[in-house]
ROKOLZA-154424 format. One line per 2 residues: number of its first residue (from 1); their letters; for each residue x, y, z of C-alpha. Coordinates in steps of 0.2 Angstrom, whole numbers, plus 5000, padded with zeros to 4 digits. Layout:
N
NUM> A> X:Y:Z | ...
END
This chain:
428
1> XX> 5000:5000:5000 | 5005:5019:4995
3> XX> 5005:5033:5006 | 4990:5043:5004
5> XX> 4985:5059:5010 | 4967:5064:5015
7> XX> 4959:5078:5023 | 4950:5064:5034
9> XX> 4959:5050:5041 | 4942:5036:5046
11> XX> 4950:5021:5054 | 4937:5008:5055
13> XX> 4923:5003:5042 | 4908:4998:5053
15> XX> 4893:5006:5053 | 4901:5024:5059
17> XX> 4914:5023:5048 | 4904:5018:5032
19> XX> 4889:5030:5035 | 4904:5045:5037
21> XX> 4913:5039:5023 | 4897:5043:5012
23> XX> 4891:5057:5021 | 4906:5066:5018
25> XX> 4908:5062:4999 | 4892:5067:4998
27> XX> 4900:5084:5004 | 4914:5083:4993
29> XX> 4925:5078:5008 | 4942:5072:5004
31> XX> 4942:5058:5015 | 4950:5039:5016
33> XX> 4943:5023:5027 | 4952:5010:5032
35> XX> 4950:4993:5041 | 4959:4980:5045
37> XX> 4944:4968:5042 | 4938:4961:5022
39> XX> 4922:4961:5020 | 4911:4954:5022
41> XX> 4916:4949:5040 | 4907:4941:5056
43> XX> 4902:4954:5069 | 4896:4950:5086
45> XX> 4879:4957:5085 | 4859:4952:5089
47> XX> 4858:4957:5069 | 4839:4966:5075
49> XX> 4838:4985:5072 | 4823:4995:5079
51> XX> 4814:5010:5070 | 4828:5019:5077
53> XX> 4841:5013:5066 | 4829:5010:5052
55> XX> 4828:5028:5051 | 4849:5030:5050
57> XX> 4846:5018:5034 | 4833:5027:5027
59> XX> 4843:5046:5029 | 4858:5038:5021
61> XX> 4848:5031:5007 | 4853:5015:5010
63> XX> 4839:5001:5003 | 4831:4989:5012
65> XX> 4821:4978:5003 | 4815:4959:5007
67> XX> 4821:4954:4991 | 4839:4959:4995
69> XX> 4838:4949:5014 | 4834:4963:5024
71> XX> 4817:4958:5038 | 4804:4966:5042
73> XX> 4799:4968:5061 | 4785:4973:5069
75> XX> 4790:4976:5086 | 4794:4966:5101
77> XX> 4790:4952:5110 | 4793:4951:5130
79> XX> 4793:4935:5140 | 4796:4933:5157
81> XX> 4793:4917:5166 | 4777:4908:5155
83> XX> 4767:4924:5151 | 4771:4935:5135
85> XX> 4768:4952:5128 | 4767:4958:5108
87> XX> 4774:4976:5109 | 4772:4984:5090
89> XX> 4783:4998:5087 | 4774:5014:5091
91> XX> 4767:5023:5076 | 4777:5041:5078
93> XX> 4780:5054:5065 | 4800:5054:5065
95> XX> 4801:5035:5066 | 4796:5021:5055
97> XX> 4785:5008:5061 | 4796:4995:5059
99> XX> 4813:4987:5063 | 4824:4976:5053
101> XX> 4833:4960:5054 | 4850:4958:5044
103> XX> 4866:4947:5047 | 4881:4959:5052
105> XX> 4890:4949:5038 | 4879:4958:5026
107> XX> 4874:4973:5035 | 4892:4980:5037
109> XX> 4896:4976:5018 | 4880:4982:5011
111> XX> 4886:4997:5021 | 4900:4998:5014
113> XX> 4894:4996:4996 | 4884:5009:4999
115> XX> 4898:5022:5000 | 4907:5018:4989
117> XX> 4892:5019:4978 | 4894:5037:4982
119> XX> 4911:5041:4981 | 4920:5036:4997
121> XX> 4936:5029:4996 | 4938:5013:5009
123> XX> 4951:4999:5008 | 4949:4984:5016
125> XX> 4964:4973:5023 | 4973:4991:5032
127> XX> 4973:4990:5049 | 4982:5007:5060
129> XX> 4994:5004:5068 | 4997:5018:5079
131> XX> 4992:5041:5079 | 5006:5050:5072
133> XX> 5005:5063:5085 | 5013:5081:5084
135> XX> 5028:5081:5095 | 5023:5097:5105
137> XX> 5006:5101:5104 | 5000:5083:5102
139> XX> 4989:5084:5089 | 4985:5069:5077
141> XX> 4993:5073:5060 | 4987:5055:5054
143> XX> 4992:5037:5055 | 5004:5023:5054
145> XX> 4994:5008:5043 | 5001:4992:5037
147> XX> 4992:4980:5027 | 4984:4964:5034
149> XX> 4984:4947:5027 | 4967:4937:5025
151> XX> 4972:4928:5042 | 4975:4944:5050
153> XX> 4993:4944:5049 | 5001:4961:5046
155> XX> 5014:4958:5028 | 5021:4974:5022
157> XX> 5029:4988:5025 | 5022:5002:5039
159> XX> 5016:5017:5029 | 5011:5034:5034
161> XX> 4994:5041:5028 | 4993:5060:5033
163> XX> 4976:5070:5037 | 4970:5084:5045
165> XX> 4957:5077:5056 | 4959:5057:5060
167> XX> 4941:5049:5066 | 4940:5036:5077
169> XX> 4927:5022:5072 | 4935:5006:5076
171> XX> 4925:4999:5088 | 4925:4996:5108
173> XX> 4943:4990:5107 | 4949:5006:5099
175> XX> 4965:5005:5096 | 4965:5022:5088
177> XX> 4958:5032:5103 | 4970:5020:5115
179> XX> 4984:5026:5105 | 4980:5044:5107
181> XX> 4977:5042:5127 | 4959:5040:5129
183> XX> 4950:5027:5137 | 4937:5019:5144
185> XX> 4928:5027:5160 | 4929:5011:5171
187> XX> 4912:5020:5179 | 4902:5019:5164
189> XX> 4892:5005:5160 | 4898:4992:5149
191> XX> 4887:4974:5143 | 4894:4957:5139
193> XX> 4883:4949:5122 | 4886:4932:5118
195> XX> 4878:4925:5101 | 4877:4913:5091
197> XX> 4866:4905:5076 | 4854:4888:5076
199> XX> 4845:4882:5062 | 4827:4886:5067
201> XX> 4809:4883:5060 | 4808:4901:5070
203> XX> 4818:4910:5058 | 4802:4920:5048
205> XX> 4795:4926:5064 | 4791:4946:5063
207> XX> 4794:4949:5080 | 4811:4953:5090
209> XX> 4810:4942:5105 | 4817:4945:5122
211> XX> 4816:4936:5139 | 4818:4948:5152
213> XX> 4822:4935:5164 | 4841:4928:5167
215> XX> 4848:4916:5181 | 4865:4912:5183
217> XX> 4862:4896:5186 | 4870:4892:5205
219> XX> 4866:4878:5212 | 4853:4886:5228
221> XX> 4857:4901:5226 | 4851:4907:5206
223> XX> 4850:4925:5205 | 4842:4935:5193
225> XX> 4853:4945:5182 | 4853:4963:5174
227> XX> 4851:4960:5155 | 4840:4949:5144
229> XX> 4839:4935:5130 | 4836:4937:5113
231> XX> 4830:4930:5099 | 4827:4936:5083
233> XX> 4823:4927:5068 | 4834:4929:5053
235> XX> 4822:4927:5037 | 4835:4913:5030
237> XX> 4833:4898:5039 | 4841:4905:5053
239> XX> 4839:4912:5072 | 4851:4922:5080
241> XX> 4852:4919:5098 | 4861:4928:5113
243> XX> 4860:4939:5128 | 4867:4952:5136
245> XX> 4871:4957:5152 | 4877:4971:5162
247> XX> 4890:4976:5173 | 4879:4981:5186
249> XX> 4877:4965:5194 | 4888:4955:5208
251> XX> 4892:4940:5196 | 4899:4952:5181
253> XX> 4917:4947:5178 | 4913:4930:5187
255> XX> 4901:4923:5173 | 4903:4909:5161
257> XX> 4893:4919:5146 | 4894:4905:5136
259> XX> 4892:4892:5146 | 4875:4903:5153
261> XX> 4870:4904:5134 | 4872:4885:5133
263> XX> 4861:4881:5148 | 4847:4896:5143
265> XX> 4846:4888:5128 | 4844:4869:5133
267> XX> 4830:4877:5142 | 4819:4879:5124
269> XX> 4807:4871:5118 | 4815:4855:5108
271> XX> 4805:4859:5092 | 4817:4878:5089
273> XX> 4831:4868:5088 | 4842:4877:5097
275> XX> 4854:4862:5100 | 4871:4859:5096
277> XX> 4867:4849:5081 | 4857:4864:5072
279> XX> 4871:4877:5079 | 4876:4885:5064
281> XX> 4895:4894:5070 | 4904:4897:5085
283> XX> 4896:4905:5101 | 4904:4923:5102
285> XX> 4905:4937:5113 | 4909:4958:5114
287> XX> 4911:4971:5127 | 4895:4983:5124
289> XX> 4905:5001:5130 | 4888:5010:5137
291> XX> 4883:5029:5143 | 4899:5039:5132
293> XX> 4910:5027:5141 | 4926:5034:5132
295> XX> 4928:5054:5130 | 4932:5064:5126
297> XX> 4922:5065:5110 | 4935:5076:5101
299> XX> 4951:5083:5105 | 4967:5088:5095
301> XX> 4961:5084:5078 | 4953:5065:5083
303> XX> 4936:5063:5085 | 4927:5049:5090
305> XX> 4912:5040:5084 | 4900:5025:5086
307> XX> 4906:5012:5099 | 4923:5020:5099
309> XX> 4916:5032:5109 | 4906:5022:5122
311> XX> 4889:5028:5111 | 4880:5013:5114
313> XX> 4862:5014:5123 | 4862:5009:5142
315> XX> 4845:5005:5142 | 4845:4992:5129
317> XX> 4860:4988:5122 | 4859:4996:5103
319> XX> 4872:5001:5097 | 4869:5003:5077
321> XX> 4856:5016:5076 | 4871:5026:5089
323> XX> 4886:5024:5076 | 4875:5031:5060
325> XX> 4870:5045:5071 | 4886:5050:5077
327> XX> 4891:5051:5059 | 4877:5058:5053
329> XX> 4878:5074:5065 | 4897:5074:5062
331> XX> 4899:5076:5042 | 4895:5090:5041
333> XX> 4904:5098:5056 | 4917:5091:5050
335> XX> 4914:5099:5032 | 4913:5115:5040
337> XX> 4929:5115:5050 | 4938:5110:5036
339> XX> 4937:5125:5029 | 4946:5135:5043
341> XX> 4961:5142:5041 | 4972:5136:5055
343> XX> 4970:5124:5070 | 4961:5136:5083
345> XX> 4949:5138:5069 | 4946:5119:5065
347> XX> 4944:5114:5084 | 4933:5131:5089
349> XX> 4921:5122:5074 | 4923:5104:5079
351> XX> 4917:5108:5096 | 4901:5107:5089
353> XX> 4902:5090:5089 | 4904:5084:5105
355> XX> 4891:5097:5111 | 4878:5090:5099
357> XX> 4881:5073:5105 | 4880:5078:5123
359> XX> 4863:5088:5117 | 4853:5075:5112
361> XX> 4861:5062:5121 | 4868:5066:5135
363> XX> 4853:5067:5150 | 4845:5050:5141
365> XX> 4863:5043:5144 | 4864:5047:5163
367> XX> 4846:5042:5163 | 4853:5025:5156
369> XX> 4868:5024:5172 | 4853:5026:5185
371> XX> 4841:5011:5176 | 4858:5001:5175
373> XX> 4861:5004:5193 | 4844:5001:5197
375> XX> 4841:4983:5191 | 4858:4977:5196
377> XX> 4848:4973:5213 | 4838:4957:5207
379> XX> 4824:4961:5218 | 4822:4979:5207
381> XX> 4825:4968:5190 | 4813:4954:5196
383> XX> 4799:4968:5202 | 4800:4977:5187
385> XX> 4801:4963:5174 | 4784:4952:5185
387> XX> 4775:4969:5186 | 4776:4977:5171
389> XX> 4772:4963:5161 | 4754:4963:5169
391> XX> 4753:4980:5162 | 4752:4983:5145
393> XX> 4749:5001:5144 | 4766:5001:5153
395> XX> 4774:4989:5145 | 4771:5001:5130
397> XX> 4778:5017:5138 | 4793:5008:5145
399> XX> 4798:5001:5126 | 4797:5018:5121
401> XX> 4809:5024:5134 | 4821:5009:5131
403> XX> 4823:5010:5113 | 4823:5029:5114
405> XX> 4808:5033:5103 | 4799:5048:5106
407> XX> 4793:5061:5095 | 4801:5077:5099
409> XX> 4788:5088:5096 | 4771:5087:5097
411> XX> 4770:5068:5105 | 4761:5058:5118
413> XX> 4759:5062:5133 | 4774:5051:5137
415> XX> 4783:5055:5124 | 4785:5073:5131
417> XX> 4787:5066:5149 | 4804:5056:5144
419> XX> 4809:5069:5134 | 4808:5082:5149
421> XX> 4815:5070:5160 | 4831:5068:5147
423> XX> 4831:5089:5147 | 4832:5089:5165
425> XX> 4845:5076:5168 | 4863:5082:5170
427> XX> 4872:5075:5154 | 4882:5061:5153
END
């Protein structure tokens, strides 16, 4: 690989990255993405997308039809213990009514094909290696790359691609913000999901399924846990299973996620097939980095996006819908700061980023911190899961505040009651 010089320096090729990459073409951005990964590549993901992330696909223009694998969903299903409770999506004017299922496989590639499509220049197989860093202000000026083999093996020699802003989208590892000194706030929430896939008669069923309730398993002394199952039918023949469980809990850290996965799904009925004979793939698992775990969200020419910056949901582990939107809001901030003459200029406009983030974002994340806290105590997860599910009318409100779908203005009656609650709270 040749040096090359971009304005924009986008490590990482996920959802964030992708949807910036095509933003900013579509701005006339000169900008190059890179990741170490081909694709398309497995992802540790659910694969189920609420109206929330539908609508990040349908502002990038990105199409979704049946016919090209992408599901339909009409809302979700909750089970605890042997009751159950159909959820749609709420009809709201700036959401769709409807989620999606699709592979993270095919998601992220169809992503990436997307950009393209418009301009963006990505290469696959480039993975950084570290910030090249001024060597008195300590600004990123850009990145050392090496290409990567198909077995992840780096071959070649270290390059050095220049750029004026360098944008952090590689994910919760994050090399690229590690590199430059940021890390995780160890008091932010942070989820374990582990996944895997069956073959499944369930595969076309139109809802997202999760079961609110979670033991782990002790002989005499099971406990309910903070988090929740899944199962979402992939359209292809195909379930994807999992959970996900959060940090809030006495036995995080002490878990056998796998193992836990295993037994929970033992526990289905016979006829789903969740069995090791109709296991299609390995069981894996990822760190869910919660609540703007990693900040800050721009500093010295390197901003942060997607999971990179900690920007997945507390309250229900989504973290698609969060990506898209940090890249969304921050093309065209970027756009603009480009066109400063001089460093003071180009972070006074990036500013606007992190402000935006912590705008919209930032009392519903804090919000997220206290509902984690909360149902860490598995008499608060047990109340609140046996309760609600008796009220439907609740049920309803509480989806809507989980999934972070409200109409800003003009709503329900709830809707305006989250969003207040969201004003009022100090941000994250």
């Amino acid at each position: 690989m040749s040096a090359h010089d971009a304005d924009v320096l986008i490590v990482g090729a996920g959802p964030a990255g992708a949807t910036l990459s095509a933003y900013l073409s579509d701005l006339g951005v000169s900008c190059l993405s890179i990741d170490k990964s081909r694709f398309p590549r497995e992802k540790v993901c659910g694969d189920g997308l609420t109206p929330r992330a539908t609508r990040e696909i349908q502002q990038l223009g990105l199409a979704h039809d049946s016919r090209d694998g992408w599901i339909r969903n009409h809302g979700l299903r909750l089970v605890v213990g042997r009751r159950s409770l159909e959820l749609p999506w709420p009809e709201l004017s700036e959401y769709p009514s409807y989620g999606l299922v699709r592979s993270r496989a095919q998601f992220d590639a169809a992503l990436v094909t997307h950009a393209r499509a418009r301009g963006a220049e990505i290469r696959e197989g480039v993975s950084c290696v570290g910030i090249v860093r001024h060597p008195l202000t300590g600004r990123a000026l850009g990145a050392r790359v090496r290409s990567v083999d198909a077995s992840g093996r780096k071959v070649g020699s270290e390059e050095t691609v220049s750029a004026r802003l360098v944008i952090a989208a590689d994910g919760v590892g994050s090399m690229t913000a590690k590199s430059f000194g940021i890390h995780p706030n160890p008091k932010r929430p942070i989820g374990v999901a582990v996944r895997t896939y069956f073959e499944s008669p369930r595969s076309d069923d139109p809802w997202l399924e999760s079961w609110l309730e979670l033991w782990d398993g002790k002989p005499g002394a099971s406990q309910l846990l903070p988090g929740y199952g899944w199962i979402f039918g992939g359209g292809d023949g195909t379930c994807n299973v999992g959970l996900g469980i959060l940090n809030s809990s006495k036995q995080f850290g002490s878990l056998d996620y796998r193992a836990l996965l295993r037994a929970w799904c033992r526990a289905m009925p016979a006829e789903w097939q969740f069995d090791e004979h109709h296991q299609r793939g390995k069981v894996l698992g990822a760190a869910l980095p919660m609540g703007f775990s990693r900040k800050p969200h721009y500093r010295n020419s390197l901003a942060l996006l997607g999971d990179a910056g900690g920007l997945v949901n507390p309250f229900n582990g989504e973290g698609i819908a969060y990506a898209m939107q940090s890249a969304r809001v921050a093309a065209p901030i970027i756009a603009e700061a480009l066109k400063a003459p001089n460093v003071i200029g180009l972070d006074r406009a990036m500013q606007a980023y992190p402000q935006a983030l912590s705008q919209d974002l930032g009392g519903y994340y804090n919000l997220g911190r206290v509902f984690v806290k909360l149902i860490g105590n598995p008499r608060v997860m047990s109340l609140a899961t046996r309760a609600g599910i008796s009220v439907p009318a609740l049920m309803k409100v509480i989806v809507k505040l989980l999934a972070n779908l409200t109409d800003s203005e003009h709503g329900a009656v709830e809707d305006r009651v989250i969003n207040a609650l969201s004003r009022w709270t100090p941000s994250a």
